[in-house]
PDB file of N, H, CA, C and O in Angstrom:
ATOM      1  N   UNK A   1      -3.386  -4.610 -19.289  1.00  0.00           N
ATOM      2  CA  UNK A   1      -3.548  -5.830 -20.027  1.00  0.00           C
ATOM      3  C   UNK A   1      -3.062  -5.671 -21.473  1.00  0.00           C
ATOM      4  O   UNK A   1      -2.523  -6.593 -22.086  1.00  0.00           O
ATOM      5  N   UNK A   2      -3.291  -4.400 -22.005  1.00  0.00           N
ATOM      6  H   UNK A   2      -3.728  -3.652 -21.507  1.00  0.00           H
ATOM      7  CA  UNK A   2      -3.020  -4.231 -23.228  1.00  0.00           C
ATOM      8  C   UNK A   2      -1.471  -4.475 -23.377  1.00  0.00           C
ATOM      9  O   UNK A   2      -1.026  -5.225 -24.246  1.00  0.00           O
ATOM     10  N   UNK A   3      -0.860  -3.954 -22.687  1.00  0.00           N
ATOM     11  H   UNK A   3      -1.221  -3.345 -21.982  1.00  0.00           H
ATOM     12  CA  UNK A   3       0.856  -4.067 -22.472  1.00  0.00           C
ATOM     13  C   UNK A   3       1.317  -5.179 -22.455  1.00  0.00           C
ATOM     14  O   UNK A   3       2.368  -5.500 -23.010  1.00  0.00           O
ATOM     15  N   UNK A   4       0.393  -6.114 -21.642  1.00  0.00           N
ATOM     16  H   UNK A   4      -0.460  -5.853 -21.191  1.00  0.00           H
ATOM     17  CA  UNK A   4       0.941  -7.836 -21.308  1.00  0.00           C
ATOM     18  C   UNK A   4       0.610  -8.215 -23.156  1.00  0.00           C
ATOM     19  O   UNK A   4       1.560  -8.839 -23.627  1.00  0.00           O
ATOM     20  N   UNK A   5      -0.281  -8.002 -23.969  1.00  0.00           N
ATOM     21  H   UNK A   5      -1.053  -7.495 -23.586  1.00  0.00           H
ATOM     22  CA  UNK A   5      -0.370  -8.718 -24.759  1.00  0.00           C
ATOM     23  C   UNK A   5       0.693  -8.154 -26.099  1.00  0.00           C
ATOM     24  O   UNK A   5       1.193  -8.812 -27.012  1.00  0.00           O
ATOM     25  N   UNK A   6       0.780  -6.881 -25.832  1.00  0.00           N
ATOM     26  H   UNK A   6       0.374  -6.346 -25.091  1.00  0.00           H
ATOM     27  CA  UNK A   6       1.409  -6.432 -26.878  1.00  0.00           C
ATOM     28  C   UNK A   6       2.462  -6.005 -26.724  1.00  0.00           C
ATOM     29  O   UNK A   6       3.162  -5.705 -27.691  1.00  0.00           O
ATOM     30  N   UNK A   7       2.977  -5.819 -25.136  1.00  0.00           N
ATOM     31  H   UNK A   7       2.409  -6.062 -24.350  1.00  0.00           H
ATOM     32  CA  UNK A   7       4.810  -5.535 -25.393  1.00  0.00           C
ATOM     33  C   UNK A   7       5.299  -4.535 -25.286  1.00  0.00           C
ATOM     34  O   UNK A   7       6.413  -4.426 -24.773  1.00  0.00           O
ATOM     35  N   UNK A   8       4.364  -3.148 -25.900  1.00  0.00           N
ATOM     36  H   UNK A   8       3.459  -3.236 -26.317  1.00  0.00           H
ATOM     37  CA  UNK A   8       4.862  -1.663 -25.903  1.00  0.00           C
ATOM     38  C   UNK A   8       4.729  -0.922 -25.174  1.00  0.00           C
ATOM     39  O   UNK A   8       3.664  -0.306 -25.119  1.00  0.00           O
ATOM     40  N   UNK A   9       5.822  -0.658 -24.251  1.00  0.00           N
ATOM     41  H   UNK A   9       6.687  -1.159 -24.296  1.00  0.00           H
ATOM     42  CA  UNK A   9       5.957   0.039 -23.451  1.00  0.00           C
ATOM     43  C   UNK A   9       4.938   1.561 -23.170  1.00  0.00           C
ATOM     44  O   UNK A   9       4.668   2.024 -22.062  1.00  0.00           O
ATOM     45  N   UNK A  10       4.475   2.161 -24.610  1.00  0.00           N
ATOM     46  H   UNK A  10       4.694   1.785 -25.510  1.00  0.00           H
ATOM     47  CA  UNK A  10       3.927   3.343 -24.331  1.00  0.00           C
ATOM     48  C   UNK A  10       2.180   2.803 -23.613  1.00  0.00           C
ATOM     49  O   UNK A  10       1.321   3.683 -23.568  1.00  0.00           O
ATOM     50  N   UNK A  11       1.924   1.798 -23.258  1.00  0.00           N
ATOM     51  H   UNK A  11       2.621   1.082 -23.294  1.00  0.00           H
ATOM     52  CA  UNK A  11       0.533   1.186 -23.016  1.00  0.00           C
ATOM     53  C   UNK A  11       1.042   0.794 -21.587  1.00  0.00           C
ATOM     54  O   UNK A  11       0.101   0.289 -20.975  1.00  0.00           O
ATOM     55  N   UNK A  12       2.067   0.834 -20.903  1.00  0.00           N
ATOM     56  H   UNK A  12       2.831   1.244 -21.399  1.00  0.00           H
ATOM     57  CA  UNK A  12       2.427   0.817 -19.523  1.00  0.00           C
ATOM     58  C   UNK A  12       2.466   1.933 -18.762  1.00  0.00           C
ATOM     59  O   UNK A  12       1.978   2.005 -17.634  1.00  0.00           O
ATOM     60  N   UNK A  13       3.290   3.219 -19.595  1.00  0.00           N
ATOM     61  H   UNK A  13       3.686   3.161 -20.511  1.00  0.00           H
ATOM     62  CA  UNK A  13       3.672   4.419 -19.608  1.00  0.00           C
ATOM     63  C   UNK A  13       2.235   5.058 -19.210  1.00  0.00           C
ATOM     64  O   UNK A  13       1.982   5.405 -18.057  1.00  0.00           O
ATOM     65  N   UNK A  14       1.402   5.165 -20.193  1.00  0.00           N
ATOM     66  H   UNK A  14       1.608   4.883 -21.130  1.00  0.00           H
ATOM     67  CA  UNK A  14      -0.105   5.618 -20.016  1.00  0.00           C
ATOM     68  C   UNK A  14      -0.972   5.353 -18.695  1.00  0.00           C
ATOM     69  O   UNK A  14      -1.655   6.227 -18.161  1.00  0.00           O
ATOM     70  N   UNK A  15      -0.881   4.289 -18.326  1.00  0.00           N
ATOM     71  H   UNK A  15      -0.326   3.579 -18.760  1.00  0.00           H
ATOM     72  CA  UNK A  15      -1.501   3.240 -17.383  1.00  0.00           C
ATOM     73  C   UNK A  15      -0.606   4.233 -16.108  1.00  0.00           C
ATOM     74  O   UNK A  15      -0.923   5.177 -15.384  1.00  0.00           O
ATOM     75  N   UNK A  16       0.144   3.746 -16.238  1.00  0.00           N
ATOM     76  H   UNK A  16       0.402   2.980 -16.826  1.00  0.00           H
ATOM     77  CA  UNK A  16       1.330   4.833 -14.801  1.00  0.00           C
ATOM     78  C   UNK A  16       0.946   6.197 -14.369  1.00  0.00           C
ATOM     79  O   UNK A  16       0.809   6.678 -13.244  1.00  0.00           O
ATOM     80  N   UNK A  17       0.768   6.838 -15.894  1.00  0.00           N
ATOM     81  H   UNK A  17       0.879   6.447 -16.808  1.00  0.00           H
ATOM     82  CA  UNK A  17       0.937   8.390 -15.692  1.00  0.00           C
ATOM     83  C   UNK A  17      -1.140   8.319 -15.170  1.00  0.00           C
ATOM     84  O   UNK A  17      -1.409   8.925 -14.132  1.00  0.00           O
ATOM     85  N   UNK A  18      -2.142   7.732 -15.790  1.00  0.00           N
ATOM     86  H   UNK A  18      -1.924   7.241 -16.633  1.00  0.00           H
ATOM     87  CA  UNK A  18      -3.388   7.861 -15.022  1.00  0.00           C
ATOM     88  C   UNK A  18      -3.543   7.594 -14.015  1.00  0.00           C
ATOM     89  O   UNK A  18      -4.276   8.341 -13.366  1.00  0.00           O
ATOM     90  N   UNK A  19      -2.946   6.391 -13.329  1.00  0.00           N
ATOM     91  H   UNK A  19      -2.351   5.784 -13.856  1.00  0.00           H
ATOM     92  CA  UNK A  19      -2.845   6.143 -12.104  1.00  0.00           C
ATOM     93  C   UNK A  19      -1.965   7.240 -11.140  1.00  0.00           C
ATOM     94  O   UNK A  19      -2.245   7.503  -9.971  1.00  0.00           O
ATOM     95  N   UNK A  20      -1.003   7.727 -11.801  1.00  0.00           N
ATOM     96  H   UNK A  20      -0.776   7.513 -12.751  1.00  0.00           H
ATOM     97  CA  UNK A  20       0.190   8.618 -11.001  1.00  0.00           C
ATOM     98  C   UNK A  20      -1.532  10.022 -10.712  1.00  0.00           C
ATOM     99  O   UNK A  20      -1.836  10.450  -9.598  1.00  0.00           O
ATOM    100  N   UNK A  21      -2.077  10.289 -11.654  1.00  0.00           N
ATOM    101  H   UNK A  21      -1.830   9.940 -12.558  1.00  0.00           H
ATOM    102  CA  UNK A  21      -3.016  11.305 -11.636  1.00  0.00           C
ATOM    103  C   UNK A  21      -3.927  11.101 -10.842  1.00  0.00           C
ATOM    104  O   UNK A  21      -4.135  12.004 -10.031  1.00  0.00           O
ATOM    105  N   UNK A  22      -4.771   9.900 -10.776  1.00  0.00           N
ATOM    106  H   UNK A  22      -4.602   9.166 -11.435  1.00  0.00           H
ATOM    107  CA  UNK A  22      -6.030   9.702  -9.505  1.00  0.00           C
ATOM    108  C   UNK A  22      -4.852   9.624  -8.134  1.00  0.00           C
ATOM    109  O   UNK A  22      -5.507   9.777  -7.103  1.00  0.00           O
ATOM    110  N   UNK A  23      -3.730   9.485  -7.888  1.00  0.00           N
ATOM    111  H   UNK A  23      -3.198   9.360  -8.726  1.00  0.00           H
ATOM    112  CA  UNK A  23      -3.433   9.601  -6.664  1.00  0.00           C
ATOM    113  C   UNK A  23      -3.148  10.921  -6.190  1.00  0.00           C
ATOM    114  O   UNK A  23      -3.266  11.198  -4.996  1.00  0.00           O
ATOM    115  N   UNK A  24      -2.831  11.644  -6.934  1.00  0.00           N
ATOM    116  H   UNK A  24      -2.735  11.419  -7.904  1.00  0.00           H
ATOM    117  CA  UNK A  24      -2.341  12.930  -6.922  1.00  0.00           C
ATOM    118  C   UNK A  24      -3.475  13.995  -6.736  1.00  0.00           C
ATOM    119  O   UNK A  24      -3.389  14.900  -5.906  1.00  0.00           O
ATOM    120  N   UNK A  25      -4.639  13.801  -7.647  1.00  0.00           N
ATOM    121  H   UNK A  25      -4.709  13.066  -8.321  1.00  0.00           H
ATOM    122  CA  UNK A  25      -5.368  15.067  -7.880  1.00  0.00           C
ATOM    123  C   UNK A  25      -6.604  14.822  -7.387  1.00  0.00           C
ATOM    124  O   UNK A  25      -7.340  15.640  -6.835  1.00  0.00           O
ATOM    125  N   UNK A  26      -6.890  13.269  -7.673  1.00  0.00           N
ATOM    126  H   UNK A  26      -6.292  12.605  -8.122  1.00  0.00           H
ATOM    127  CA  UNK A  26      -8.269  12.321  -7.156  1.00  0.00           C
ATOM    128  C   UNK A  26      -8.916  11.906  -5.791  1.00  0.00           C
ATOM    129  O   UNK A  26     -10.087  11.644  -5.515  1.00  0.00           O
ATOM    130  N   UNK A  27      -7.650  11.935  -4.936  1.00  0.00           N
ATOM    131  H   UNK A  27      -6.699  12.148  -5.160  1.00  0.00           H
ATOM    132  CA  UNK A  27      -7.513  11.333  -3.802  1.00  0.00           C
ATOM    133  C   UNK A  27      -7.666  12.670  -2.708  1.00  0.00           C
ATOM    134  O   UNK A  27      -7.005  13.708  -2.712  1.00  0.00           O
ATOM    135  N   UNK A  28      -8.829  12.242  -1.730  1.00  0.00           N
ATOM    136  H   UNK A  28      -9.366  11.399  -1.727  1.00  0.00           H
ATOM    137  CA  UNK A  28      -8.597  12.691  -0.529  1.00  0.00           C
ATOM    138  C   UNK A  28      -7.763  12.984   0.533  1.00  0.00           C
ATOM    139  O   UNK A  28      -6.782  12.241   0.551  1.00  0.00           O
ATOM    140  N   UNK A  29      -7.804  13.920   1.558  1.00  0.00           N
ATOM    141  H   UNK A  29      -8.601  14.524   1.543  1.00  0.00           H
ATOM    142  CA  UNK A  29      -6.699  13.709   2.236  1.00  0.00           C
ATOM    143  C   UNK A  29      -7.054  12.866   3.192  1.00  0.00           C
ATOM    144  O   UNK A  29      -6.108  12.726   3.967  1.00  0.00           O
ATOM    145  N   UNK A  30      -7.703  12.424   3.409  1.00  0.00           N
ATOM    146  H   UNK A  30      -8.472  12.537   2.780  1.00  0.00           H
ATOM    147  CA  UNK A  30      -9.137  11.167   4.540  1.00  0.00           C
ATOM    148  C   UNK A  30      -8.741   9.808   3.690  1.00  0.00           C
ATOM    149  O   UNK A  30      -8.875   8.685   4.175  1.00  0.00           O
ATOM    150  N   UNK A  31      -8.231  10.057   2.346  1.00  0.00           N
ATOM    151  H   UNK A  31      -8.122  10.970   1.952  1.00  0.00           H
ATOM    152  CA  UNK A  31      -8.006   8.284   1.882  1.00  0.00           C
ATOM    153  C   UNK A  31      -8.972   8.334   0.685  1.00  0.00           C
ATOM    154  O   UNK A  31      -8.639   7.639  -0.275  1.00  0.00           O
ATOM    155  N   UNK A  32     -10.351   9.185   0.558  1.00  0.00           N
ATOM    156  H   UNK A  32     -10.622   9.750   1.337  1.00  0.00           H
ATOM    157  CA  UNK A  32     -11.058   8.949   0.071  1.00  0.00           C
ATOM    158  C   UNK A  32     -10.619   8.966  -1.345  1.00  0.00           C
ATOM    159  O   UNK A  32      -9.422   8.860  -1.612  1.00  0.00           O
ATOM    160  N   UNK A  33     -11.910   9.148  -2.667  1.00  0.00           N
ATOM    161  H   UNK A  33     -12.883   9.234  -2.451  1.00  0.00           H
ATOM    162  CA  UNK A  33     -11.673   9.118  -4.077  1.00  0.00           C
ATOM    163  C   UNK A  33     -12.640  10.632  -4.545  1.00  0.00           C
ATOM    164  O   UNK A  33     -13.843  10.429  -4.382  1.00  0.00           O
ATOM    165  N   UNK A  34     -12.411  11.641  -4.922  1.00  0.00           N
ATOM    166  H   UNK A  34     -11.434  11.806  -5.055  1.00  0.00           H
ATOM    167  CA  UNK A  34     -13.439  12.481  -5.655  1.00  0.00           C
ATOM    168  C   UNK A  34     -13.672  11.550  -6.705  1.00  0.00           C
ATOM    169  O   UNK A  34     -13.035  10.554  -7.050  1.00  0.00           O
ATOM    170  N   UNK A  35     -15.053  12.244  -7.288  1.00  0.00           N
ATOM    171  H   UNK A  35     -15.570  13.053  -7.007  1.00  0.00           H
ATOM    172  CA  UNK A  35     -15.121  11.504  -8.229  1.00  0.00           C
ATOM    173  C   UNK A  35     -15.823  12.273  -9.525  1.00  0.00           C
ATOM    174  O   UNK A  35     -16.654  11.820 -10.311  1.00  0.00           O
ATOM    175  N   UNK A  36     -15.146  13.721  -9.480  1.00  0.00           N
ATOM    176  H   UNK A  36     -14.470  14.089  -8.842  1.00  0.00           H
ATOM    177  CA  UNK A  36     -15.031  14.812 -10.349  1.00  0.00           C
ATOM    178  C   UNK A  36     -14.353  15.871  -9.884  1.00  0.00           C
ATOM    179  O   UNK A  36     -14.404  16.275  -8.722  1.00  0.00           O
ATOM    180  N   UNK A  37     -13.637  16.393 -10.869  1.00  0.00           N
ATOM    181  H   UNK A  37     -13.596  16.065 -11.812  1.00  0.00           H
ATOM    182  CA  UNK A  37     -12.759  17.854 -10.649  1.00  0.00           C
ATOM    183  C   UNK A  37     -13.378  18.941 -11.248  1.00  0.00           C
ATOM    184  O   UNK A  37     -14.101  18.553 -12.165  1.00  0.00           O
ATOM    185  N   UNK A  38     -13.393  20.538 -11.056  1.00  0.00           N
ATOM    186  H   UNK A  38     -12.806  20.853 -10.311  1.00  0.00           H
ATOM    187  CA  UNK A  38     -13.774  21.366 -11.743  1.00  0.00           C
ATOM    188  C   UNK A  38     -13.266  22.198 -12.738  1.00  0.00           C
ATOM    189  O   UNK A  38     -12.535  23.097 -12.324  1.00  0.00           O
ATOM    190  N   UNK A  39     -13.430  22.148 -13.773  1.00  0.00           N
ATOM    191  H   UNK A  39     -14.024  21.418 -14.110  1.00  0.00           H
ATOM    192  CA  UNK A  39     -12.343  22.699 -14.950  1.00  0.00           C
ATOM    193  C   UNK A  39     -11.750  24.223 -14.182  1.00  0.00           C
ATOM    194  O   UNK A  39     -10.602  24.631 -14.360  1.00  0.00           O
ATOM    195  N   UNK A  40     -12.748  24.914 -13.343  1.00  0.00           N
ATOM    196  H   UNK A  40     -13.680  24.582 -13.199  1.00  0.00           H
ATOM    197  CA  UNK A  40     -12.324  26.382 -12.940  1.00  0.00           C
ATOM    198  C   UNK A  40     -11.690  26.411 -11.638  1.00  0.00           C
ATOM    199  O   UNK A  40     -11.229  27.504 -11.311  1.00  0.00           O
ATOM    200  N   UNK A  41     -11.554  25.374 -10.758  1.00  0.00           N
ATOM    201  H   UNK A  41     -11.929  24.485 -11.023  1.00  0.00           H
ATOM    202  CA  UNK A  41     -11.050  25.360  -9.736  1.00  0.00           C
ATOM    203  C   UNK A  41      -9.075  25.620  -9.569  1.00  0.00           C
ATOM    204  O   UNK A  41      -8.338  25.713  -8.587  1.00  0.00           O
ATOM    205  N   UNK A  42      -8.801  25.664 -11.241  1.00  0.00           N
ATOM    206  H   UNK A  42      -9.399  25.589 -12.039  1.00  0.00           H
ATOM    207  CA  UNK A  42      -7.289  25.950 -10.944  1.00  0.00           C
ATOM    208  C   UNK A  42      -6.673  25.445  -9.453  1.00  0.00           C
ATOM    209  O   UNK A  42      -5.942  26.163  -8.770  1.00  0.00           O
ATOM    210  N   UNK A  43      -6.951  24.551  -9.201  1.00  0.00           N
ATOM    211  H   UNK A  43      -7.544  23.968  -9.756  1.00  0.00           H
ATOM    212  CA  UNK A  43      -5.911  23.243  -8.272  1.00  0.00           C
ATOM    213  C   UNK A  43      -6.736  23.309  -6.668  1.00  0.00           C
ATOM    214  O   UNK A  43      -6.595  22.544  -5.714  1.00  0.00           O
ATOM    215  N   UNK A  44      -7.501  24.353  -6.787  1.00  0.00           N
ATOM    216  H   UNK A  44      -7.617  24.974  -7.562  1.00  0.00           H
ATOM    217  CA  UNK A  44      -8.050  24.417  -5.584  1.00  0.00           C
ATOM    218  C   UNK A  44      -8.885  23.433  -4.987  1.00  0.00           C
ATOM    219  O   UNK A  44      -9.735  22.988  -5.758  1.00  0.00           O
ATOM    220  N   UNK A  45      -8.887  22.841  -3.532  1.00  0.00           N
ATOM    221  H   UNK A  45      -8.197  23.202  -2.906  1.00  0.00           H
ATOM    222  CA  UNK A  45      -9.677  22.326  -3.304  1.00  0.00           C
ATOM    223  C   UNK A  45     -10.645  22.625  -2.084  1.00  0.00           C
ATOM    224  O   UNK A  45     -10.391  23.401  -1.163  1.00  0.00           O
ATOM    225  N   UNK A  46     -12.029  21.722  -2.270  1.00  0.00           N
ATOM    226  H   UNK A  46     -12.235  21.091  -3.019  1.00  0.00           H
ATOM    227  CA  UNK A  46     -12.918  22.722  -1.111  1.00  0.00           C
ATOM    228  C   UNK A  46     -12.434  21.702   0.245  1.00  0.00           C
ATOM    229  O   UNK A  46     -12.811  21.971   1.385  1.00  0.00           O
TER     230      UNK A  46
END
């Protein structure tokens, strides 16, 4: 919304790259959503 009102691209950019991140790191392989990561888990998942 911020982008629609103001135009600047870096408020689209942002929006993309968080969303690009909950699909990537957030997301189940079932579809689901975690809904925390562990700072020590270095990419691992259980």
């Amino acid at each position: 919304m911020v982008y629609q009102l103001t135009g600047q691209s870096v408020y689209a950019t942002v929006a993309r790259q968080t969303l690009d991140y909950v699909l990537r790191e957030m997301t189940s392989d079932q579809g689901g959503f975690y809904s925390a990561t562990d700072a020590d888990s270095e990419a691992e998942r259980a």
